[in-house]
FITI-783561 format. One line per 10 residues: their letters; for each residue y, z, x of C-alpha. Coordinates in pm, 1 decimal, padded with zeros to 6 digits. Each point is the difference from the previous one (the first is absolute). Example, Ala and Ser with C-alpha at 12.3 -4.5 7.8 and 13.67 -1.06 7.14 Angstrom:
2
as) -00450.0/00780.0/01230.0; 00344.0/-00066.0/00137.0;
# end
This chain:
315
xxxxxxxxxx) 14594.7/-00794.8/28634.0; -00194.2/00324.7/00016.8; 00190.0/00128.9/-00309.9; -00042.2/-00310.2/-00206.4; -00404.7/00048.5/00034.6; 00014.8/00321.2/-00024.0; 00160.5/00016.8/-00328.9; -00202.6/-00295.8/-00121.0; -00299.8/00222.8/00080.0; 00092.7/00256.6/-00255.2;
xxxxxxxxxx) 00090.6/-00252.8/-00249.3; -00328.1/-00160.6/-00000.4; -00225.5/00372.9/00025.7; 00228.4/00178.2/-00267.0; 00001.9/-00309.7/-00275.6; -00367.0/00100.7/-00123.7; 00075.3/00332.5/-00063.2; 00292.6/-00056.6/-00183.6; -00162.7/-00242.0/-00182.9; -00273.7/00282.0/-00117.1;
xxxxxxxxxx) 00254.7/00217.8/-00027.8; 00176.4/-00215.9/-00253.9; -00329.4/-00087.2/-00201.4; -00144.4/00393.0/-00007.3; 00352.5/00088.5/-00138.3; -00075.4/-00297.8/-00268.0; -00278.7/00102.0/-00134.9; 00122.6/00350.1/-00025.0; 00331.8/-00122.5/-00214.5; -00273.1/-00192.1/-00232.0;
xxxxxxxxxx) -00243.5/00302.6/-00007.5; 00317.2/00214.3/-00109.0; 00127.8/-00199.6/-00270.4; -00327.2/-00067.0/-00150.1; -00074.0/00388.6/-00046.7; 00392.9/00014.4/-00118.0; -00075.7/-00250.1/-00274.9; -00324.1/00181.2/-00093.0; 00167.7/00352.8/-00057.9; 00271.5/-00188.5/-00207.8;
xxxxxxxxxx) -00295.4/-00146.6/-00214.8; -00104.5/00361.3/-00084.4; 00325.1/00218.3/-00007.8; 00139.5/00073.3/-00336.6; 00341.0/-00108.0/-00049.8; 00319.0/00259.9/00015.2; 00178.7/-00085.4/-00332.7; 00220.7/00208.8/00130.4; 00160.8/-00190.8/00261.8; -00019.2/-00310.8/-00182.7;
xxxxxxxxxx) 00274.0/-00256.5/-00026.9; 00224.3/00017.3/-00305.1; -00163.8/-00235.6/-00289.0; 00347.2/-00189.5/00002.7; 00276.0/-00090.1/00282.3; 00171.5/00357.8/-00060.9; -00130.9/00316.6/-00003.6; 00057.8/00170.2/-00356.2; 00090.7/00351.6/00011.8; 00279.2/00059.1/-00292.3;
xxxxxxxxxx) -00296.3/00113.1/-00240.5; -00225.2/00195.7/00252.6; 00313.6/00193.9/00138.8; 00087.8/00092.5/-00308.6; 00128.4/00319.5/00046.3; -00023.9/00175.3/-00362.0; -00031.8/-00126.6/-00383.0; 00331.9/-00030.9/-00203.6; 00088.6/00384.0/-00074.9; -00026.2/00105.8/-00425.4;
xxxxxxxxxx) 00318.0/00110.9/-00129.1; -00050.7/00414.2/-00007.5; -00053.8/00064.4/-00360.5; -00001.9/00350.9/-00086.7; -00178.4/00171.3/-00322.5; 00309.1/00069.0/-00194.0; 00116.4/-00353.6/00042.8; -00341.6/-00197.3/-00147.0; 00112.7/00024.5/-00398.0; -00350.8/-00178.4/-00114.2;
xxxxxxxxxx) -00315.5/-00144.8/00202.7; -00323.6/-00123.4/-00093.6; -00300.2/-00075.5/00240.7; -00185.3/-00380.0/-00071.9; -00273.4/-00139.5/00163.2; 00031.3/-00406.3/00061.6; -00264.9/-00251.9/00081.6; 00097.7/-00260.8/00244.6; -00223.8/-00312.4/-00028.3; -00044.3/-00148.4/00385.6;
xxxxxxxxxx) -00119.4/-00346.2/-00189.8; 00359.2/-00076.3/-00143.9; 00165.8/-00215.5/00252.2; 00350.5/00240.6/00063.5; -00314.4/00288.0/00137.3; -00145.3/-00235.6/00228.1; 00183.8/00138.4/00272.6; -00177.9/00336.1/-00081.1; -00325.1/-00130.7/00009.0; -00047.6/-00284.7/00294.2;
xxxxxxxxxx) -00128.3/00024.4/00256.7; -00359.6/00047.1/-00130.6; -00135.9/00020.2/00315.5; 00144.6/00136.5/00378.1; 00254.2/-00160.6/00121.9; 00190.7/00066.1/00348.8; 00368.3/00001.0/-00103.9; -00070.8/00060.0/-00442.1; -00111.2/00270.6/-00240.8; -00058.3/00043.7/-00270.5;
xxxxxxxxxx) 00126.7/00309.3/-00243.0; -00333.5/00174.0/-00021.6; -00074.5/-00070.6/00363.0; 00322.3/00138.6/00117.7; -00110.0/00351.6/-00169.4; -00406.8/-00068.5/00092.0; 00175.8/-00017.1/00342.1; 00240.1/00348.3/-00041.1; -00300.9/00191.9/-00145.0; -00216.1/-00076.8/00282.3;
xxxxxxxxxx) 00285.3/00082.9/00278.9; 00053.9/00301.1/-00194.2; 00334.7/-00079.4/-00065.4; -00026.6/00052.8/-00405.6; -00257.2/00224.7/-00198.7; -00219.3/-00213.4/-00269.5; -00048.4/00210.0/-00344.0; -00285.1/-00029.9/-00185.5; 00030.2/-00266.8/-00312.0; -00227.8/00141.4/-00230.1;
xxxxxxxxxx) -00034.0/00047.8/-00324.0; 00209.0/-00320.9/00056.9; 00233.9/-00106.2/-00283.7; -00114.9/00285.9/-00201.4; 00131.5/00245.1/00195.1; 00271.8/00278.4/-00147.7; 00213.8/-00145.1/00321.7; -00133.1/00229.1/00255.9; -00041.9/-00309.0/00262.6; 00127.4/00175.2/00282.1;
xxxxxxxxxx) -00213.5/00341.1/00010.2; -00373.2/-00070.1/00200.3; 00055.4/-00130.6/00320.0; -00255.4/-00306.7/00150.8; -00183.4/-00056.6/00301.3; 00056.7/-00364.3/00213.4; -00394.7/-00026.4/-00104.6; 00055.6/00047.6/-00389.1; 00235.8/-00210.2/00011.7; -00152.2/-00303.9/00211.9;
xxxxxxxxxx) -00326.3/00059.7/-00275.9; 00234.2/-00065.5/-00317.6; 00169.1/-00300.7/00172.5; -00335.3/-00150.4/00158.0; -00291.7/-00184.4/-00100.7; -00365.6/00217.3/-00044.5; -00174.2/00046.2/00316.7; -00288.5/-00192.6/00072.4; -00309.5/00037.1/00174.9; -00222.3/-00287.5/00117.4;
xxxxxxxxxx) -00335.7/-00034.9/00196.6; -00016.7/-00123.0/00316.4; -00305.5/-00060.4/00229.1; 00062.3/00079.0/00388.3; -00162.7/-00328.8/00191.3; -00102.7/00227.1/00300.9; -00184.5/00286.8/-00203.5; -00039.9/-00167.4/-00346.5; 00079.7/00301.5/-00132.3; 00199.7/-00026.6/-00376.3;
xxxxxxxxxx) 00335.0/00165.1/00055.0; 00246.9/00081.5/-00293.4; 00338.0/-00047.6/00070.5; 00348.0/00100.8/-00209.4; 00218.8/-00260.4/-00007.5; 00331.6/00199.2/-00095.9; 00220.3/-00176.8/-00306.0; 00294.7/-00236.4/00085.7; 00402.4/00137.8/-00142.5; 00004.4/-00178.0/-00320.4;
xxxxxxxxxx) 00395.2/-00131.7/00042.4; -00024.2/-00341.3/-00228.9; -00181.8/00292.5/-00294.9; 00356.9/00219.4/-00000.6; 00149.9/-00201.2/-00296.3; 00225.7/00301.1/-00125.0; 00210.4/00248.5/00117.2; 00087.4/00279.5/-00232.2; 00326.3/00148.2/00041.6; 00159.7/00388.7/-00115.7;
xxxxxxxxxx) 00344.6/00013.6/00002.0; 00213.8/00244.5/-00195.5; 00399.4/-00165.2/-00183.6; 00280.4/00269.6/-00040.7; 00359.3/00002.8/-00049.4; 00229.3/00147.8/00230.0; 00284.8/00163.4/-00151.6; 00205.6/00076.7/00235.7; 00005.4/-00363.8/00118.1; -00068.2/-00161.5/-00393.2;
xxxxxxxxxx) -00306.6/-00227.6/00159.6; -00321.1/-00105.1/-00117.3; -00226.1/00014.2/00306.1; -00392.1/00002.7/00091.8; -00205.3/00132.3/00263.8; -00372.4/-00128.0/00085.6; -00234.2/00328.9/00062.3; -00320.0/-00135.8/00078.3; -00178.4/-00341.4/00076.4; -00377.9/-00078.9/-00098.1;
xxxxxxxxxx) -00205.7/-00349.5/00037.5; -00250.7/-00116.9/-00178.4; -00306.0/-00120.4/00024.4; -00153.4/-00281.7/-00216.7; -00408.8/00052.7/-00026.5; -00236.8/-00228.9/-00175.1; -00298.5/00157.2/-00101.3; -00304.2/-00082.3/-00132.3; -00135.8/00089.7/-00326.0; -00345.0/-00175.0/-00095.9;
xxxxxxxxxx) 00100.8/-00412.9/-00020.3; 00372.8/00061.0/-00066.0; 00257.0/00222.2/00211.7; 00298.1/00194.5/-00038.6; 00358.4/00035.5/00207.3; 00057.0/00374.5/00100.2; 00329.9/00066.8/00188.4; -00044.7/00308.0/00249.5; 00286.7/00179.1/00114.2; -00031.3/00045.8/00385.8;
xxxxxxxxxx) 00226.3/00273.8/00071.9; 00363.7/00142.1/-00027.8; 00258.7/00016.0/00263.1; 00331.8/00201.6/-00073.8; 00285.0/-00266.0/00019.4; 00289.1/00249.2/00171.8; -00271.8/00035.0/00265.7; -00094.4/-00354.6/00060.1; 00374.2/-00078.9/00012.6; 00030.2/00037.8/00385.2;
xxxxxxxxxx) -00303.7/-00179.0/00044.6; 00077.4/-00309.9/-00203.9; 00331.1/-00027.5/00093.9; -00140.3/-00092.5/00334.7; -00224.9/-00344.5/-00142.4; 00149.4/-00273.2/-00084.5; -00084.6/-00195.8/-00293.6; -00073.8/-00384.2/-00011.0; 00298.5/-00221.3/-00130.9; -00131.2/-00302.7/-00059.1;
xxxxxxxxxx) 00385.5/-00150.6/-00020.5; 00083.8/00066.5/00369.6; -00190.4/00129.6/00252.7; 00319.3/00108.1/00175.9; 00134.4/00297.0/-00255.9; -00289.9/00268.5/-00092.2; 00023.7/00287.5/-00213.3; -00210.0/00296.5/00009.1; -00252.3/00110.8/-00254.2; 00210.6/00298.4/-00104.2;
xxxxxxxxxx) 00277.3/-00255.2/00019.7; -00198.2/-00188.1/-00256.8; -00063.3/00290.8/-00201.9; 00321.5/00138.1/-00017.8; 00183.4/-00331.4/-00146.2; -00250.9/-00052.8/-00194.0; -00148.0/-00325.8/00062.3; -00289.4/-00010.3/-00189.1; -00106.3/00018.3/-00354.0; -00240.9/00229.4/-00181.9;
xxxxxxxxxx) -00034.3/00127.8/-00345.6; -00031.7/00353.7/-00163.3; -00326.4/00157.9/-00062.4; 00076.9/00349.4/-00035.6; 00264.8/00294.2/-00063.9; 00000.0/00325.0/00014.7; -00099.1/00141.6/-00394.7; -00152.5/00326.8/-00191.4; -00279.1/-00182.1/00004.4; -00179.3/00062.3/00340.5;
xxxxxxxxxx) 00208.9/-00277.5/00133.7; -00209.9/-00294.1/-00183.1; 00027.7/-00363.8/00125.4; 00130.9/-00226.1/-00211.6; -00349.9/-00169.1/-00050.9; -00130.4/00306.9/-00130.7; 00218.4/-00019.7/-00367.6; 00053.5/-00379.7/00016.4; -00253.4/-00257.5/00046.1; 00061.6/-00328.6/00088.8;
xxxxxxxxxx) 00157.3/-00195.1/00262.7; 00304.2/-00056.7/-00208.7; 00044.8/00310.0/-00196.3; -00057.6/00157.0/00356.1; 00286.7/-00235.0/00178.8; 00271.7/00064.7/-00352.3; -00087.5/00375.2/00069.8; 00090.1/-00012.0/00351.4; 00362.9/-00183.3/-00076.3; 00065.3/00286.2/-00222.9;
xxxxxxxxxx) -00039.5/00247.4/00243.7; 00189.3/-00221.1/00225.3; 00338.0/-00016.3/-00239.8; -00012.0/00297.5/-00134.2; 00068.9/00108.0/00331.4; 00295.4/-00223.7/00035.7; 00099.6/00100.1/-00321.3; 00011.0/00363.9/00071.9; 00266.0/-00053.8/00263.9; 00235.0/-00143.6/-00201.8;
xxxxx) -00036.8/00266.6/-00268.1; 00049.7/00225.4/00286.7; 00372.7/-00134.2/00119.7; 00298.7/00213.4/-00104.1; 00310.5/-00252.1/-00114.3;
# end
């Protein structure tokens, strides 16, 4: 009987504190997840451990572990080559895939962000693109900075006034220029044909990338278009870079190719604009005026180099 009230006692005295005990440890759980919530509210997020923007990871274009090798041409073998420089417009719907996305997107780039990107990692030199398309063909000889660069792809920088509420002092501020990715319409493209003896093949290789930039400016009440070159990236070195970013197929989402798989089956369309000639390497707008006498010029370029590897083939 003595146990039975004894440990009804302790029941009864230790009830309360357990009781407090329970509520104390409560409010601390509460006061815990609150300040957890908070710090969630004002960390940035790690794109880096992100889940995969489908059901599978994709790695077969990331992993990539090297472009598709060139067939080793030596001197001896090339029997003829000329150097042309191509426009590619990004407006005609087979370049899309070139030219979207327009702005950042997680798991998409496009062309000229995918270099923008290598230049700034230092993964690829930029060359300087002037005196533009009037240049002998030196593209590749005055190296950029990442801050020339950013200037020829970017809007002007701004300043604006702003008046601090506490001091009422009139502060000028520089708003820096945004990347101007919907104004790269064009991408000009070097590439040099020859024919391989030794092998009896016509074949090309791309030397050197270069967007463009469309500008509207302002003259009195009317305007004119200026296209700006932004800068020039040797091709063989972006190779290893571009191999590595896959390109948007709008078909299925499922099979990717690479940009320098894009480039080297060469899926996309462009025109001539210049060859190499005794004449300082002129454009073709510079003797022919005129969209079509321009565009007739260009296809003769274009078959006469067809045409020269037939009339090269021994039967």
């Amino acid at each position: 009987m003595q146990v039975r009230l004894f440990l009804l006692l302790t029941i009864l005295w230790g009830l309360p504190l357990f009781l407090s005990a329970q509520q104390r440890g409560g409010n601390n759980n509460r006061a815990q997840v609150r300040m957890e919530v908070t710090n969630m509210d004002t960390v940035t997020p790690d794109t880096a451990n992100m889940p995969p923007i489908g059901f599978y990871e994709r790695t077969t274009i990331p992993e990539k572990m090297r472009p598709v090798p060139y067939t080793y041409v030596r001197e001896a073998d090339v029997l003829w080559s000329k150097i042309i420089w191509r426009m590619i417009d990004l407006r005609q719907k087979i370049n899309l895939p070139l030219y979207y996305p327009t702005v950042r997107m997680r798991d998409r780039k496009s062309l000229t962000q995918a270099l923008y990107d290598a230049i700034q990692n230092k993964e690829i030199y930029a060359y300087d693109p002037l005196p533009g398309l009037t240049s002998p063909g030196d593209e590749f000889v005055k190296r950029m900075t990442l801050e020339e660069v950013r200037n020829n792809m970017s809007t002007e920088t701004q300043q604006i006034q702003q008046t601090d509420m506490s001091t009422g002092q009139v502060k000028t501020i520089e708003v820096q220029g945004e990347l101007r990715w919907k104004d790269v319409k064009q991408i000009i493209v070097k590439e040099e044909w020859f024919f391989d003896s030794k092998r009896s093949v016509l074949e090309v290789r791309v030397l050197g990338l270069c967007p463009v930039v469309e500008e509207f400016e302002l003259i009195g009440a009317g305007g004119q278009l200026k296209r700006i070159p932004a800068f020039w990236v040797y091709y063989p070195e972006a190779r290893s870079v571009l191999t590595h970013i896959a390109a948007y197929n709008n078909r299925n989402d499922a099979q990717s190719s690479s940009f320098d798989d894009l480039i080297f089956k060469r899926r996309f369309d462009s025109y001539i604009i210049r060859e190499t000639n005794e004449y300082n390497n002129r454009t073709i707008s510079d003797y022919k005026k005129g969209g079509i006498p321009n565009m007739l010029e260009s296809e003769r370029i274009h078959y006469d180099i067809f045409n020269t590897e037939h009339d090269l083939w021994e039967f």
